[in-house]
ChimeraX commands (.cxc) that place a marker at each C-alpha (Angstrom):
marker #1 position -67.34,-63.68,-56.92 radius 0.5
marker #1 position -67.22,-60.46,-55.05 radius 0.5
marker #1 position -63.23,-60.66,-55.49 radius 0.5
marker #1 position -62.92,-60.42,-59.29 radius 0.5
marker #1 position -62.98,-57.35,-61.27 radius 0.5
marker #1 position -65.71,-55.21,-61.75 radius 0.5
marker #1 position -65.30,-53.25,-64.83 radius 0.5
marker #1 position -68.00,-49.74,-65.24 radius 0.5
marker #1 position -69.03,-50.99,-68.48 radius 0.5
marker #1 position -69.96,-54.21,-69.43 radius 0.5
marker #1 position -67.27,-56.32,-71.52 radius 0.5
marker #1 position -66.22,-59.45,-73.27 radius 0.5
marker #1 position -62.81,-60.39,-70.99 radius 0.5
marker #1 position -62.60,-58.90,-67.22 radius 0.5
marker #1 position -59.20,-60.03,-66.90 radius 0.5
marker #1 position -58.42,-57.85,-70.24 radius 0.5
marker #1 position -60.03,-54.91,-69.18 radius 0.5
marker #1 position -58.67,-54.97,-65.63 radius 0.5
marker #1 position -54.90,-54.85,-66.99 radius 0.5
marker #1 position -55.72,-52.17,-69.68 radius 0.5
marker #1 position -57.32,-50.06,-66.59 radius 0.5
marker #1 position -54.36,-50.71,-64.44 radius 0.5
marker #1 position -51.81,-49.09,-66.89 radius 0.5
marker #1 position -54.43,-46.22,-67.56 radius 0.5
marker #1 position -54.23,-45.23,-64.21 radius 0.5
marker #1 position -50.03,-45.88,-63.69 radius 0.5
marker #1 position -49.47,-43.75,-66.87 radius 0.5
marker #1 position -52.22,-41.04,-65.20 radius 0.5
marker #1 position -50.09,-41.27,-62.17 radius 0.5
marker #1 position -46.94,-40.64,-64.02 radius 0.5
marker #1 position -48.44,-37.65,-65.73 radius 0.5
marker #1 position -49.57,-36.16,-62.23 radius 0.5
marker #1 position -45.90,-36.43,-60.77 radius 0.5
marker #1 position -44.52,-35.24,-63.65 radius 0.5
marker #1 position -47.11,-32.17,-64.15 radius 0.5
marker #1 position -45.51,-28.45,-63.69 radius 0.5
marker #1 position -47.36,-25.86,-62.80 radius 0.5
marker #1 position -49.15,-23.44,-64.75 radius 0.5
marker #1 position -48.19,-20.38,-62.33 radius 0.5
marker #1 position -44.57,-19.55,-62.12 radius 0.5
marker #1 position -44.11,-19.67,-58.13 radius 0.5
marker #1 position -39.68,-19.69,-57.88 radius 0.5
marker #1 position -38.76,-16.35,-56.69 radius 0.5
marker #1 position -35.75,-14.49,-58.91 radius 0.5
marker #1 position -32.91,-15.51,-59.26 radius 0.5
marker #1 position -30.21,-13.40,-56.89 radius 0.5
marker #1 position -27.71,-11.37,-59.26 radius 0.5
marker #1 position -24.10,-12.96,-59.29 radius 0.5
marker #1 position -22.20,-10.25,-57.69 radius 0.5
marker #1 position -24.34,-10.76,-54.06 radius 0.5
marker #1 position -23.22,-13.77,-54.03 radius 0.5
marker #1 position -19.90,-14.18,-55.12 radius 0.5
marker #1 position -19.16,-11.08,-53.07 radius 0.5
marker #1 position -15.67,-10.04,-55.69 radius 0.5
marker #1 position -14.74,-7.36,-53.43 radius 0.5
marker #1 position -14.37,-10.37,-50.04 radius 0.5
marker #1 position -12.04,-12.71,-52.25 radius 0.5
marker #1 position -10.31,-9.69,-53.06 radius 0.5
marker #1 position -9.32,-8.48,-49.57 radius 0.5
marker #1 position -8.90,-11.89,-48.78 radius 0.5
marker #1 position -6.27,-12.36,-51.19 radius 0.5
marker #1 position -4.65,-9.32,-50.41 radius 0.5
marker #1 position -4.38,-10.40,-46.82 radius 0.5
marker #1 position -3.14,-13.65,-47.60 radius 0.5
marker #1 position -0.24,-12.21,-49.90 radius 0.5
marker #1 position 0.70,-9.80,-46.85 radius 0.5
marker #1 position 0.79,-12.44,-44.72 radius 0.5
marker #1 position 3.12,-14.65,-47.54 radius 0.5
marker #1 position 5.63,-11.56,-47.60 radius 0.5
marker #1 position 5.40,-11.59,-44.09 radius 0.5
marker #1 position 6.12,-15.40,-44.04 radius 0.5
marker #1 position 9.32,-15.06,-47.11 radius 0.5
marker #1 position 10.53,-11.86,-44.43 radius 0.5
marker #1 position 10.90,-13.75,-41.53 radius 0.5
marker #1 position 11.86,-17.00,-42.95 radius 0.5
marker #1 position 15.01,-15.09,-44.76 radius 0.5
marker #1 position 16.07,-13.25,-41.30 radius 0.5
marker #1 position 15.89,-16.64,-39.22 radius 0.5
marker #1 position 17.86,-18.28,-42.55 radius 0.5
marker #1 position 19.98,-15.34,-42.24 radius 0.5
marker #1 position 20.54,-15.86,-37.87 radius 0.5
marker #1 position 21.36,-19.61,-38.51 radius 0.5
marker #1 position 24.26,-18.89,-41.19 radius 0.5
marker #1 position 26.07,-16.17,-39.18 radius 0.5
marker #1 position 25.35,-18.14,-35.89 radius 0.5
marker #1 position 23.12,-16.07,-34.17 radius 0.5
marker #1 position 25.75,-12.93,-33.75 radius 0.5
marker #1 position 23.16,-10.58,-32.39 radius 0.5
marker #1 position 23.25,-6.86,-30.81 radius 0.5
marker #1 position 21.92,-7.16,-27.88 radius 0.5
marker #1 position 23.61,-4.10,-25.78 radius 0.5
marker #1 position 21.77,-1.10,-25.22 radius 0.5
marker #1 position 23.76,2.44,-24.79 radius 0.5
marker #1 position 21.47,4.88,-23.07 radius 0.5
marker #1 position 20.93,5.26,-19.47 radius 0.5
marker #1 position 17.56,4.89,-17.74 radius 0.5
marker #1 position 16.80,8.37,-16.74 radius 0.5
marker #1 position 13.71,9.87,-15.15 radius 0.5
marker #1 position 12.15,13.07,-14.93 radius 0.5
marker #1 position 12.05,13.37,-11.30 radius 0.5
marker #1 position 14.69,12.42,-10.17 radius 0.5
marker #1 position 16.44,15.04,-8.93 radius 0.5
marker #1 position 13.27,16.53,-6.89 radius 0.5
marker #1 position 13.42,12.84,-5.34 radius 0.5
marker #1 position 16.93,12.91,-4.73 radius 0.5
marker #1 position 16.53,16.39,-3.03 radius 0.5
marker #1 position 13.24,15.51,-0.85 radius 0.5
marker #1 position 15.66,12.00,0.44 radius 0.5
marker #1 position 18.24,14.23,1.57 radius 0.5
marker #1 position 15.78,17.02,3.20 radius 0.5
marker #1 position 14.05,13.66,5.44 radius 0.5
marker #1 position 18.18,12.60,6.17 radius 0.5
marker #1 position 18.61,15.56,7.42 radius 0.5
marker #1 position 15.84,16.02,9.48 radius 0.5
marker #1 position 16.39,12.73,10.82 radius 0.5
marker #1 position 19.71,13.15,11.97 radius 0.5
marker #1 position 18.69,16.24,13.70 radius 0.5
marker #1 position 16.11,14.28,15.88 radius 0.5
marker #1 position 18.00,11.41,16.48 radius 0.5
marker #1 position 20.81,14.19,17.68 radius 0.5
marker #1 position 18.35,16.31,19.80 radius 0.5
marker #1 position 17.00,12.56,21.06 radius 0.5
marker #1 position 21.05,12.08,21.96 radius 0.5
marker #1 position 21.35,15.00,23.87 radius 0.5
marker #1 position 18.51,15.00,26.16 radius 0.5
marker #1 position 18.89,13.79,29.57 radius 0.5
marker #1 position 16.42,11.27,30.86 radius 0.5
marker #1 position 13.79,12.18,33.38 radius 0.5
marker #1 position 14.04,8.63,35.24 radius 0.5
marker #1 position 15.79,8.36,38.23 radius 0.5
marker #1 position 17.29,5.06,38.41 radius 0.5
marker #1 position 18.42,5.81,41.81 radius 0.5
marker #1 position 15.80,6.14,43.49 radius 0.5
marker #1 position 13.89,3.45,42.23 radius 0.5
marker #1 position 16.62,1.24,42.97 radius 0.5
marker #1 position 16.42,2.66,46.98 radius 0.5
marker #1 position 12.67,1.90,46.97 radius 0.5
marker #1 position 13.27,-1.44,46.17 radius 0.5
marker #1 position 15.56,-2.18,48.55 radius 0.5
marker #1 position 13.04,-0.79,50.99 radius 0.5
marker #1 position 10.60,-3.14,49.84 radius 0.5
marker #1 position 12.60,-6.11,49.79 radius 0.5
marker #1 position 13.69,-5.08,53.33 radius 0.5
marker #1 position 9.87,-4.55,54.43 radius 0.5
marker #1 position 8.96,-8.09,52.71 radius 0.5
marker #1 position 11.55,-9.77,54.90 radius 0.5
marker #1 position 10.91,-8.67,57.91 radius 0.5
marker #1 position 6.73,-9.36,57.15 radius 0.5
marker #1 position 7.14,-13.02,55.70 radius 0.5
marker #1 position 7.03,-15.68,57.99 radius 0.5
marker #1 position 10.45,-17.38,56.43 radius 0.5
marker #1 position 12.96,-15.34,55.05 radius 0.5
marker #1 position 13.01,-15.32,51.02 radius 0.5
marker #1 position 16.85,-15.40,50.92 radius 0.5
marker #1 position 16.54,-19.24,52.04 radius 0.5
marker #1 position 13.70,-19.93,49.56 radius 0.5
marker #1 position 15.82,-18.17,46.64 radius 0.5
marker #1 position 18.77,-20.51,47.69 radius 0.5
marker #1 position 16.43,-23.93,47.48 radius 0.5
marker #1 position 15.22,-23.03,44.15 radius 0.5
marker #1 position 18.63,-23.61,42.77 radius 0.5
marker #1 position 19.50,-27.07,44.77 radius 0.5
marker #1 position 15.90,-28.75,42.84 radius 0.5
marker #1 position 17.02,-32.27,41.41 radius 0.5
marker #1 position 15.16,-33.98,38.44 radius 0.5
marker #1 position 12.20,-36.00,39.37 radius 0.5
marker #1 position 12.44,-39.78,38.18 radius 0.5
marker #1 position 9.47,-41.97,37.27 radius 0.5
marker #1 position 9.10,-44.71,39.31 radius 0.5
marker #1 position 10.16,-48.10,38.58 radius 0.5
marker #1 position 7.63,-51.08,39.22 radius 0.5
marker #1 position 8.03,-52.33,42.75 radius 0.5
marker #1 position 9.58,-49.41,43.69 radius 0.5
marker #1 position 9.45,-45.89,45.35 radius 0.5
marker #1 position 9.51,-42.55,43.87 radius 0.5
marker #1 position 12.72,-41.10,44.08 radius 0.5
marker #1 position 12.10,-37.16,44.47 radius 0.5
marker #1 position 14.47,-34.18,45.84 radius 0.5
marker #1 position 11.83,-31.43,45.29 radius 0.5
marker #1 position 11.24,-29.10,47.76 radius 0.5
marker #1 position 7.25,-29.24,46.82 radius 0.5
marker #1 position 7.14,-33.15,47.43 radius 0.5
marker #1 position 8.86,-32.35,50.52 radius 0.5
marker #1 position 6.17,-29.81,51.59 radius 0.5
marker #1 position 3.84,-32.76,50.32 radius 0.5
marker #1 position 4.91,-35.13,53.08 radius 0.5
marker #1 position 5.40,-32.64,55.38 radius 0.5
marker #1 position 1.21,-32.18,55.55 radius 0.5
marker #1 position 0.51,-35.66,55.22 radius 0.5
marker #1 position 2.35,-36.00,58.13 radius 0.5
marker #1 position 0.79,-33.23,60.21 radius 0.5
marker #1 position -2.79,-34.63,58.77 radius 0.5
marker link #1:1,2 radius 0.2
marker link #1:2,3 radius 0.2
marker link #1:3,4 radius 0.2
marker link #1:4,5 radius 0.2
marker link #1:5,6 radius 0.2
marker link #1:6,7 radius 0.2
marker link #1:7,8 radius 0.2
marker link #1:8,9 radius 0.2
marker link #1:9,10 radius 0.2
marker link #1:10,11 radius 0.2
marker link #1:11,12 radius 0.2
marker link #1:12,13 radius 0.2
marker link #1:13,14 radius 0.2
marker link #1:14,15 radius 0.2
marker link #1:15,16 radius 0.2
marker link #1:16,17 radius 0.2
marker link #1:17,18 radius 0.2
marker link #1:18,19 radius 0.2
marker link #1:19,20 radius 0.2
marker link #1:20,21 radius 0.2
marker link #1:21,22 radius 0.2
marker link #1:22,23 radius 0.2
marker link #1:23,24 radius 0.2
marker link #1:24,25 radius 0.2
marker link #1:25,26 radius 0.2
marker link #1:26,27 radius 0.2
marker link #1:27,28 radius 0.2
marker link #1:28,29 radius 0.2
marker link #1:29,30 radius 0.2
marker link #1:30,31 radius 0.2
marker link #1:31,32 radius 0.2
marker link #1:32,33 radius 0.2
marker link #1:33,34 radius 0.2
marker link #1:34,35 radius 0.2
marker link #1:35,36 radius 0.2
marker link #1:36,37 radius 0.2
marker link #1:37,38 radius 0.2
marker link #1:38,39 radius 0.2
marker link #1:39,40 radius 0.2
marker link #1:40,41 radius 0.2
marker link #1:41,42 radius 0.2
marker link #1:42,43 radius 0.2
marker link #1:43,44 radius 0.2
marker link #1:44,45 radius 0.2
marker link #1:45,46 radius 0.2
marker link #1:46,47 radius 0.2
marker link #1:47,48 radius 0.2
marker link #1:48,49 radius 0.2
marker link #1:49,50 radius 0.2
marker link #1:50,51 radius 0.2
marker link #1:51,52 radius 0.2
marker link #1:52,53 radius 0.2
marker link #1:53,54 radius 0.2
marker link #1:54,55 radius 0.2
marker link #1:55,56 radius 0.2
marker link #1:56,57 radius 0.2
marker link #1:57,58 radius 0.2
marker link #1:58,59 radius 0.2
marker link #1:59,60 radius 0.2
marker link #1:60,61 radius 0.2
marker link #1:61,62 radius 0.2
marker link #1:62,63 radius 0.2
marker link #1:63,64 radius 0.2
marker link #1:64,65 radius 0.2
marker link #1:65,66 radius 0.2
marker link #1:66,67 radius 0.2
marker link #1:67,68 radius 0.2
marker link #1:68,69 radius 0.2
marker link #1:69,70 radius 0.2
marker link #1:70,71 radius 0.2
marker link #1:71,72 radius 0.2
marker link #1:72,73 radius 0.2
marker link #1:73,74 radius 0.2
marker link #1:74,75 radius 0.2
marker link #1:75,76 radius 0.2
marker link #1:76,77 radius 0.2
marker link #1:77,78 radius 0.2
marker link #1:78,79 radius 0.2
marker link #1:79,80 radius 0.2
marker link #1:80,81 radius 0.2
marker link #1:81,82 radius 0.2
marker link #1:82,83 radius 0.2
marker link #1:83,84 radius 0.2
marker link #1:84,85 radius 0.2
marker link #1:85,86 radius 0.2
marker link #1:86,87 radius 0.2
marker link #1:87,88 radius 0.2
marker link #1:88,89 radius 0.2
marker link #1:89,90 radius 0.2
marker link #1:90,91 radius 0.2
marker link #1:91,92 radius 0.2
marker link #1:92,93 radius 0.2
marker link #1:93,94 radius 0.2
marker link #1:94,95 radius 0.2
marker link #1:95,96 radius 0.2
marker link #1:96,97 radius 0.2
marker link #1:97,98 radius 0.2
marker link #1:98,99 radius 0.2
marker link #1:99,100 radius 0.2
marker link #1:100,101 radius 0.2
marker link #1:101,102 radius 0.2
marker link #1:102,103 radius 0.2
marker link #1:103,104 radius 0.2
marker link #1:104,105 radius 0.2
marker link #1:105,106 radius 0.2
marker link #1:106,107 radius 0.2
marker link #1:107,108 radius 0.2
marker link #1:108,109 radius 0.2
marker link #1:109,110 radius 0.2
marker link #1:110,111 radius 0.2
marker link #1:111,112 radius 0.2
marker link #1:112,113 radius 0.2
marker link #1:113,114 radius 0.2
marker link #1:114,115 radius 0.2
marker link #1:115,116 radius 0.2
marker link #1:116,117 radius 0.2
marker link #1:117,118 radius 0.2
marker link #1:118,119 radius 0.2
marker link #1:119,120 radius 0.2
marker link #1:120,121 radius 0.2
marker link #1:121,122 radius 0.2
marker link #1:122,123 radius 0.2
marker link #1:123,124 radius 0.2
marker link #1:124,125 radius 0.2
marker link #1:125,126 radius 0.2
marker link #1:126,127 radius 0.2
marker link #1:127,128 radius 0.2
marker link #1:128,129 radius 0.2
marker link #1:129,130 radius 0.2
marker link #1:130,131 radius 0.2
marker link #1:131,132 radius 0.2
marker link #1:132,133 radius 0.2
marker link #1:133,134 radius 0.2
marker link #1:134,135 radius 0.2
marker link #1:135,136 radius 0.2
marker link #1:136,137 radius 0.2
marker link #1:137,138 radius 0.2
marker link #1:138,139 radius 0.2
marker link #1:139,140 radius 0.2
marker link #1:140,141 radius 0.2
marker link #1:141,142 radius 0.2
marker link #1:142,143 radius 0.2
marker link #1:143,144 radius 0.2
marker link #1:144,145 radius 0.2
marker link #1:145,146 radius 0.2
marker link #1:146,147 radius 0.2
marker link #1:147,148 radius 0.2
marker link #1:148,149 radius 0.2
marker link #1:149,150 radius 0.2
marker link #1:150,151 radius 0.2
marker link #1:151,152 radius 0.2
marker link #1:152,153 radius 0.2
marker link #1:153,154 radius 0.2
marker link #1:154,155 radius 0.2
marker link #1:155,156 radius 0.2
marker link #1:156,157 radius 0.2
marker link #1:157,158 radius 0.2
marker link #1:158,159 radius 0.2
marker link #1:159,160 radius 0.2
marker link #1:160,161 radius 0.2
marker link #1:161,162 radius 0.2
marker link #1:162,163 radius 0.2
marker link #1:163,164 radius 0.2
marker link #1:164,165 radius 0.2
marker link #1:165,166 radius 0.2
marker link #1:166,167 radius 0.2
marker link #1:167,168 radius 0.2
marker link #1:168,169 radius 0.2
marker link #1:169,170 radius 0.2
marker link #1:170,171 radius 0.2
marker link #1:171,172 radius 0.2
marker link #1:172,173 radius 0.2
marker link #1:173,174 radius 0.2
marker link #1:174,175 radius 0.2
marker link #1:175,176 radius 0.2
marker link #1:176,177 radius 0.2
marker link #1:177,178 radius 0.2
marker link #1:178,179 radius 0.2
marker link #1:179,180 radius 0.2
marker link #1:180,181 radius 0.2
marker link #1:181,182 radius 0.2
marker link #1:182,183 radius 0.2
marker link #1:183,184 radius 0.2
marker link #1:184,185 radius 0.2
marker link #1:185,186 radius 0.2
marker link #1:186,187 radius 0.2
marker link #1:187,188 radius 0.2
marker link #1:188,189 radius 0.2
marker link #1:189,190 radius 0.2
marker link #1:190,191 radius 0.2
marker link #1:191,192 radius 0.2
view
């Protein structure tokens, strides 16, 4: 019982009443979806020319026919380069020249000559070393070194020169070595 329809006012068919109520309240929803308002709240409307903006288009197609002539210019002279083969003038007749040139030229001969007059003045000096005498002290000092040393260093100088190559040793075998070091070697294992 507490399922069926309970109309507000008392009538002869529930069933009735609850379908006539039902499309009462559809066709009051309609009516409230539908409903405009009273107060106008759309702002107004913004005047054509902001935004079709004539004068944009206008440079725009201006710059796009520039760019067409342009396009027709270019495409005529590369038409024009592939029917005469690409004969071209490519030679330029002027000389490079610069301003300063001649002050450069002038300070490059003022450091030649300058340089030629020290390396002349370095020519004709006479050198302060005496080769001579160095070459006497030496001798003296080769001559005091000999008599010092214990064994004279003509005989070492001589022994340097006679050295053999030193070859590695084969298994089962000795060393085979002509050096005057592994000479001196055995010499002090011997003394030892």
């Amino acid at each position: 019982m507490h399922r069926s329809y309970q109309p507000f006012k008392p009538v002869t068919n529930r069933y009735l009443q609850q379908r006539w109520d039902h499309n009462d309240y559809d066709n009051h929803c309609c009516k409230v979806r539908s409903a405009l308002p009273t107060v106008d709240t759309t702002g107004s409307r913004t005047p054509a020319h902001i935004t079709v903006k004539l004068k944009k288009l206008q440079l725009q197609e201006e710059r796009l026919s520039v760019i067409d002539r342009d396009n027709h210019l270019l495409a005529s002279k590369l038409s024009n380069i592939v029917c005469s083969k690409g004969l071209v003038d490519h030679q330029n007749q002027y000389q490079t020249r610069s301003l300063n040139a001649p002050k450069r030229s002038q300070e490059l001969l003022s450091i030649t000559r300058q340089n030629q007059a020290i390396y002349q003045r370095i020519l004709a000096r006479q050198s302060e070393y005496r080769r001579g005498l160095w070459l006497d002290d030496w001798e003296k000092t080769q001559h005091h070194l000999n008599s010092i040393s214990r064994y004279p260093r003509g005989l070492t100088d001589k022994r340097r020169f006679q050295r053999k190559v030193m070859f590695a040793p084969e298994e089962g075998s000795e060393r085979f070595s002509s050096s005057s070091s592994d000479r001196r070697d055995q010499h002090r294992d011997l003394k030892h």
